[in-house]
C-alpha positions in Angstrom: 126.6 116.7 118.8 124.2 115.9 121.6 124.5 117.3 125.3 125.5 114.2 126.9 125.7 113.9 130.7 128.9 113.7 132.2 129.2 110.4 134.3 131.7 110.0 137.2 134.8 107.6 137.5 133.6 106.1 140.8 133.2 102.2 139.5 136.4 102.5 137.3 138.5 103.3 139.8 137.1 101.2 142.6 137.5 98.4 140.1 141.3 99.4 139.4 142.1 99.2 142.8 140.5 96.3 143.4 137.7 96.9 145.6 134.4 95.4 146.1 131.3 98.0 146.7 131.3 96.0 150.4 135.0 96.7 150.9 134.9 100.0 149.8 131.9 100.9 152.0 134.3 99.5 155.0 137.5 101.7 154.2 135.2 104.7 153.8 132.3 104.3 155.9 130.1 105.2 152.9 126.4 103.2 152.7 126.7 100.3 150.1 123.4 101.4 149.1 124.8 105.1 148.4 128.1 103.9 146.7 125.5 101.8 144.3 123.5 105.0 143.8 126.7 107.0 142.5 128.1 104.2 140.7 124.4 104.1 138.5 123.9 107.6 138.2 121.1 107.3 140.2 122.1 110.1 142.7 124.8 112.8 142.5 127.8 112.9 144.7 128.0 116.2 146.3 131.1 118.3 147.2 131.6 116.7 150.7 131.3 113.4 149.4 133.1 113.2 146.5 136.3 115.2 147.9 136.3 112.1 150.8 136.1 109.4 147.6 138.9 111.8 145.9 141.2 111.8 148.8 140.6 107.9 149.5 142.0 107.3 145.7 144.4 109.4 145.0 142.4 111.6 141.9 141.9 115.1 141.9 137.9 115.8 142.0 137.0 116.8 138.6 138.5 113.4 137.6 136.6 111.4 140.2 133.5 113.3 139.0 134.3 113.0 135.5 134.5 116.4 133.9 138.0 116.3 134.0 140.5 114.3 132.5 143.6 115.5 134.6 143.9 112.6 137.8 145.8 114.9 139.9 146.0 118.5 140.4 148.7 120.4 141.5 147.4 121.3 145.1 146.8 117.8 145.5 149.9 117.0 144.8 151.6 119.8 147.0 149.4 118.6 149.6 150.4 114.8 149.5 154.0 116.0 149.4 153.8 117.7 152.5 151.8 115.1 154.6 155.0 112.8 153.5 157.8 115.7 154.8 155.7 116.8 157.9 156.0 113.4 159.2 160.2 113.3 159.3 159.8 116.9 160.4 161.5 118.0 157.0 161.2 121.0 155.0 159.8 121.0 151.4 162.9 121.5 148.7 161.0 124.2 146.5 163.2 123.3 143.8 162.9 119.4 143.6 158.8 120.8 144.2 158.8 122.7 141.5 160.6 120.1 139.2 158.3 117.5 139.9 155.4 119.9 139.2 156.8 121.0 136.2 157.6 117.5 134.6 153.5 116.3 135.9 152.3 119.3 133.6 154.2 118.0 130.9 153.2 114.7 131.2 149.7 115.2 131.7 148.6 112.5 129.3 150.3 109.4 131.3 147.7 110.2 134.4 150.2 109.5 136.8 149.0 108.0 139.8 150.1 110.1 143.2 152.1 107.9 145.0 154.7 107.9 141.7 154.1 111.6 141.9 155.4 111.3 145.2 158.4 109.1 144.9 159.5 111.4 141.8 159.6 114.6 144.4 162.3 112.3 146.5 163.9 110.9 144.0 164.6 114.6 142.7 165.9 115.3 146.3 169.2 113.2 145.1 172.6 114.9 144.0 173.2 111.6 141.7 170.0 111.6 139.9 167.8 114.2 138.6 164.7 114.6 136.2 164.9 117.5 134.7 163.8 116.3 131.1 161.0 114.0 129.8 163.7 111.4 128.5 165.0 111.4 132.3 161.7 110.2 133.4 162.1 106.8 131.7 165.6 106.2 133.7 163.1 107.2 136.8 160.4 104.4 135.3 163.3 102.5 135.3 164.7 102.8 138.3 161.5 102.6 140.6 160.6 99.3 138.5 164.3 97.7 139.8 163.2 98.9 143.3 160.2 97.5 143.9 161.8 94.0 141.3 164.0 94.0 144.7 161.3 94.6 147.0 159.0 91.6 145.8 161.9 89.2 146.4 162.0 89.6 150.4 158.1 90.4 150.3 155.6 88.3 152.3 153.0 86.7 149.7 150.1 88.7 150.5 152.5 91.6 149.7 153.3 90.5 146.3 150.0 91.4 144.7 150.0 94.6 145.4 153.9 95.1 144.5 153.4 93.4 140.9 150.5 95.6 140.4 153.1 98.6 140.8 155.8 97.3 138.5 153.3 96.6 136.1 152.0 100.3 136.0 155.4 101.6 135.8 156.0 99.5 132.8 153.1 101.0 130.9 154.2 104.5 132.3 157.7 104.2 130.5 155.9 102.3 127.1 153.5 104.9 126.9 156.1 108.1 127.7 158.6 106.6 125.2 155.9 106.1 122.2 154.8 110.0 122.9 158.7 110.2 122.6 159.5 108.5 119.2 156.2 110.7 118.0 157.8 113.9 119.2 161.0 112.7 117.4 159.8 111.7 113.9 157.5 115.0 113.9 161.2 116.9 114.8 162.7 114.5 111.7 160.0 115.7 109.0 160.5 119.5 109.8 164.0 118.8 109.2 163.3 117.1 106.1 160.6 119.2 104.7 160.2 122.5 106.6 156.8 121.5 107.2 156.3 121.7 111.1 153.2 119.0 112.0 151.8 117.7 115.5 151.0 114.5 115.3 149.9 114.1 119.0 147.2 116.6 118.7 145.9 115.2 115.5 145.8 111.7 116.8 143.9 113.5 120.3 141.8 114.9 117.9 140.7 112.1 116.0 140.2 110.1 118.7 137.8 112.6 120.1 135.8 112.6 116.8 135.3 108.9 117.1 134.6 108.8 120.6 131.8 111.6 120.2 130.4 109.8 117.1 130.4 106.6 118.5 128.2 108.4 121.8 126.7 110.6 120.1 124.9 107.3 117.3 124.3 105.2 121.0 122.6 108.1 122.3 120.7 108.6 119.2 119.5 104.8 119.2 118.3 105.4 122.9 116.4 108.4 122.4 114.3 106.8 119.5 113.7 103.6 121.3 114.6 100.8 118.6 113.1 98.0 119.5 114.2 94.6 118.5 113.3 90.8 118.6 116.0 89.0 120.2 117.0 87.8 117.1 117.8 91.1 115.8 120.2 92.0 118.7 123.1 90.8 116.8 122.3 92.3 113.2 121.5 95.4 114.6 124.9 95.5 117.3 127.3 94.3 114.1 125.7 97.2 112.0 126.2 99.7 114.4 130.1 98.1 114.8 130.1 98.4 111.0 128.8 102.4 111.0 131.4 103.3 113.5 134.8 101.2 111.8 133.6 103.1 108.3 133.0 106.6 110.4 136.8 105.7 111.7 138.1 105.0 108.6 136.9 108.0 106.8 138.3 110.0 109.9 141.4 108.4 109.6 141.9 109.5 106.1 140.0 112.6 105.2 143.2 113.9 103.2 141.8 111.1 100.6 138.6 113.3 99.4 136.5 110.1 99.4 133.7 112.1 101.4 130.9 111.3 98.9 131.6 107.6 99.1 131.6 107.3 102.6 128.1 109.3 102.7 126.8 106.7 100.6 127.6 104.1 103.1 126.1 105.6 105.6 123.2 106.0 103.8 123.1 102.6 103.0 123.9 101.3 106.8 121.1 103.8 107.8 118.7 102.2 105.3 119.5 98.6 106.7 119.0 100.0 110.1 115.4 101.3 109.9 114.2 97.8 108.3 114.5 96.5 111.3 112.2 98.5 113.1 108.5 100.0 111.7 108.0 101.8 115.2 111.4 104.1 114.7 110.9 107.2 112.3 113.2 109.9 112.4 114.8 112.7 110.4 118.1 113.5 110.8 121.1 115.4 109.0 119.2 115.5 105.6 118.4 111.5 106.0 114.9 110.6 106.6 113.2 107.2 107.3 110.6 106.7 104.8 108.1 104.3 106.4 105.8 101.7 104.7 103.2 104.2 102.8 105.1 106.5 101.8 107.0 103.9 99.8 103.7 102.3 98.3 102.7 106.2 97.2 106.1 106.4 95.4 106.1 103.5 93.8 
């Protein structure tokens, strides 16, 4: 696999908010030039910095910089928790805290946002409803969704944006906890059945990190033996490379199948079509080696 540099979230999330580079640079008082810079890659955000562009979205650091995956982090969320409290001069309920803390660890995958993170610490507050259990956080999806349903009916219309934006990602919240759910539940159903105990969340995490490193990893290779093309060629070269990835995804997707050798021959075969299109790009790489024009008249 090759070392590939880890680039930050910055664009992504100014886009999911929203946010032009020119609006951003007003609610943060960051250069245009400088957010432009980060967004490229062109210049690294340091500490200072990037804790400011942390705080402004909500993320935990390593997520904004993009060497973690985890959005928030638990002092982040502690913290936010007691700016909210502080303000009505009320105490922090340890056990709705710890709760709340307990149920984001679990949950990890969803990437809550912070102000849900937020609202699920009050909403623990109540006598009447509690989320103690991952099947209690739907009715919580649930009930937030009815809230702000309410809310957008007596909103002013430059507030109704913002509030269908929040339904929206409560919706896809509760979707994607209750298909993790119905995973957990036929995995529970075959040990029953079988004895066998399996995990299909982790496989499927696993997977999908094998197709997102080869998928890299063949980009990056492509880029570090600078292919060129005619313009003509963009589009038999891009639907080759589409075509080497789906079979690489296939054959990941069913490697109880022992069809290993057959998929090696497709890849030789998509590798062979690959280096006709280019006599400048010679390489040799995982026992498969371009054999350029010569070569072939000596052998033939």
């Amino acid at each position: 696999m090759t070392n590939k540099e880890v680039k930050n979230r910055l664009k992504k999330l100014r886009i999911e908010n929203e946010l032009t580079q020119k609006k951003l640079h007003e609610e943060t008082g960051f250069p245009i030039r400088s957010l432009q810079n980060w967004e490229n890659g062109d210049r690294k955000i340091n500490e200072e910095n990037a804790q400011k562009l942390a705080d402004h979205f909500g993320v935990s650091v390593g997520y904004l910089l993009g060497y973690s995956d985890t959005k928030l982090d638990i002092e982040q969320v502690k913290k936010e928790i007691q700016n909210y409290t502080s303000r009505n001069n009320e105490p922090i309920d340890e056990v709705s805290l710890n709760t709340t803390i307990e149920l984001l660890k679990q949950v990890n995958f969803l990437n809550l946002d912070l102000e849900t993170v937020v609202n699920l610490y009050f909403y623990n507050l109540s006598d009447v409803h509690k989320v103690d259990t991952l099947s209690d956080l739907l009715y919580f999806f649930d009930s937030e969704a009815k809230a702000w349903i309410s809310a957008l009916e007596v909103a002013e219309g430059y507030e109704s944006d913002g509030i269908i934006s929040r339904i929206n990602k409560l919706g896809e919240y509760r979707e994607e906890l209750n298909q993790y759910l119905e995973i957990l539940k036929s995995d529970e159903e075959f040990f029953q059945d079988t004895g066998y105990k399996i995990n299909s969340i982790k496989a499927q995490e696993e997977i999908k990190q094998m197709i997102e490193d080869y998928d890299t990893d063949f980009l990056d290779f492509l880029k570090y033996h600078d292919l060129y093309l005619a313009d003509n060629e963009i589009d038999l070269i891009t639907n080759l490379m589409y075509s080497m990835s789906n079979k690489n995804n296939l054959f990941l997707s069913n490697l109880g199948e022992n069809n290993y050798e057959q998929f090696e021959l497709q890849k030789k075969s998509n590798y062979s079509q690959l280096f006709d299109y280019s006599s400048l790009w010679q390489m040799q790489a995982e026992g498969y080696k371009y054999i350029n024009q010569e070569e072939k008249n000596n052998n033939e």
